[in-house]
N, C-alpha and C positions, 0 to 999 in steps of 0.2 A: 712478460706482459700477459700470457696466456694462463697463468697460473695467479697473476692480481686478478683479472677477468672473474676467473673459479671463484675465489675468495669473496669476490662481489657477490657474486650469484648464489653460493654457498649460506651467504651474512642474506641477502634481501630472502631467502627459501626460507630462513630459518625466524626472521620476524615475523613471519606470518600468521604467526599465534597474538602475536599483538592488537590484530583484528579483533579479536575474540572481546577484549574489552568493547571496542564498539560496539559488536553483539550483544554481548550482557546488556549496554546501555540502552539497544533498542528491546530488550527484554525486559527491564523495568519500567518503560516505555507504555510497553502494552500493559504491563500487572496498575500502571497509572489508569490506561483508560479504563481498564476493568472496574478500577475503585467508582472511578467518576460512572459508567453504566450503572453498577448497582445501585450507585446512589439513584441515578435518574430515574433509571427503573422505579426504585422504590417511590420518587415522589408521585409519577406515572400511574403507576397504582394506586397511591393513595387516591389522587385527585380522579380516578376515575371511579373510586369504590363509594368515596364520602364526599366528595365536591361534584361541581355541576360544569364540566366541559363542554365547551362547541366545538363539533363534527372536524371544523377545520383546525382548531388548537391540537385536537387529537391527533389527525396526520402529521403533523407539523413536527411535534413531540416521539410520534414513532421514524421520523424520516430522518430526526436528530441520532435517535438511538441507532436505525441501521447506518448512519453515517458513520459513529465512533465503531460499528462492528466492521464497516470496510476499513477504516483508516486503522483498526487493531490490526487486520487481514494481510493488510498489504506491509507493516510492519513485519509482522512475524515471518511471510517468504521473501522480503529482504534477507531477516536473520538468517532465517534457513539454508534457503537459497546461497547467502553468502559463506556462510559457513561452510556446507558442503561443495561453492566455488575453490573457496580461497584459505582456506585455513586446513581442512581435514583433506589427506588421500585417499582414504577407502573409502567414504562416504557413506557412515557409519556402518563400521563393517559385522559389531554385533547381529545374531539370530535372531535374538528374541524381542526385536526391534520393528514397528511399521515401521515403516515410512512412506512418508506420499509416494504415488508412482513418476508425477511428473518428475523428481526431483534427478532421477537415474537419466530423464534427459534434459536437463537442464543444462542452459552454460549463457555466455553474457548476451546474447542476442535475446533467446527466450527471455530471460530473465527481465531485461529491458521490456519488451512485448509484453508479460503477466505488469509488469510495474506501470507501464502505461494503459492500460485496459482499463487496470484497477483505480487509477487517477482517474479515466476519465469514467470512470464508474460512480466514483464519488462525487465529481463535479458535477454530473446528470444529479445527483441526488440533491446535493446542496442547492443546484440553478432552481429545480424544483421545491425546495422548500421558500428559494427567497422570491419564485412567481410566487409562490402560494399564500406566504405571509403579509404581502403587502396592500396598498390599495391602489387604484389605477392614477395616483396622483404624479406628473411629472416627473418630480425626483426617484418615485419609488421605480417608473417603469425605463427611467434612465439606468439604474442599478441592476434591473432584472437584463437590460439591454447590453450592459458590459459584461457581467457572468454569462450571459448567451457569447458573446464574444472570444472570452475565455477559456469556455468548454468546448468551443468551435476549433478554438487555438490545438489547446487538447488533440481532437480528434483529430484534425490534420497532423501532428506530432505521430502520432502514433502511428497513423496512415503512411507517416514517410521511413519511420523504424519498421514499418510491416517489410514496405517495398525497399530500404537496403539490405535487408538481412534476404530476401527473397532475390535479390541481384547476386548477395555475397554466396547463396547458395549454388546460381545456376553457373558460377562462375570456377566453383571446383566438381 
């Protein structure tokens, strides 16, 4: 039994590279949002160079753009993140390699915490884009009312992965 056991354990260590396709996948992921940034960028510019924008279409427009750079952001330290969790051992153990510093402490708590932070980083951004794009008519301030909702949701989320991982600490 003791040596099926191994065998298990042996076989699940060694799929571990099978990750690596999800990776890739959230790697082409982000080279997608890149595409779609420089496109909007580019219209952004246009419309700012040779068209006639209002003040408020303008933030509206930049608050899209930092949106796809968080939601790129928090992609990429999934990948990373995940990668040097669960696939690699040395955690790239080349020299002539940065790598972030956070990533030497990382492990599934953090990881959790930067993932929630960053969610509720981006929901702060979107809740503020859709106060900002709307007009004070009923429906629109019902919608701004359930996104406030939402991102509230969020931050208590996060709030409560703060304070287990902070239990789970004081407890070893």
């Amino acid at each position: 039994m003791e040596k099926l056991l191994s065998s298990v354990g042996s076989l699940l260590y060694g799929m571990r590279f099978t990750m690596l396709f999800f990776y890739v996948g959230l790697v082409t992921i982000i080279i997608g949002i890149l595409g779609k940034f420089v496109v909007e960028t580019w219209k952004l510019m246009h419309s700012l160079m040779l068209g006639d924008m209002a003040k408020i279409d303008l933030i509206i427009k930049v608050l899209e753009l930092v949106d796809m750079t968080m939601v790129a952001q928090l992609v990429w330290v999934v990948a990373l993140a995940g990668v040097s969790l669960f696939v690699t051992t040395g955690h790239f153990d080349t020299k002539d390699m940065k790598k972030p510093d956070w990533l030497d402490h990382v492990n599934t708590y953090n990881l959790k915490l930067k993932l929630a932070f960053a969610i509720i980083s981006i929901s702060g951004v979107h809740a503020l884009k859709t106060y900002l794009s709307g007009d004070l008519s009923l429906e629109n301030i019902q919608i701004v009312a359930v996104v406030a909702v939402i991102h509230f949701t969020f931050v208590l989320s996060a709030i409560g992965i703060s304070f287990a991982e902070r239990l789970t600490r004081e407890q070893h």
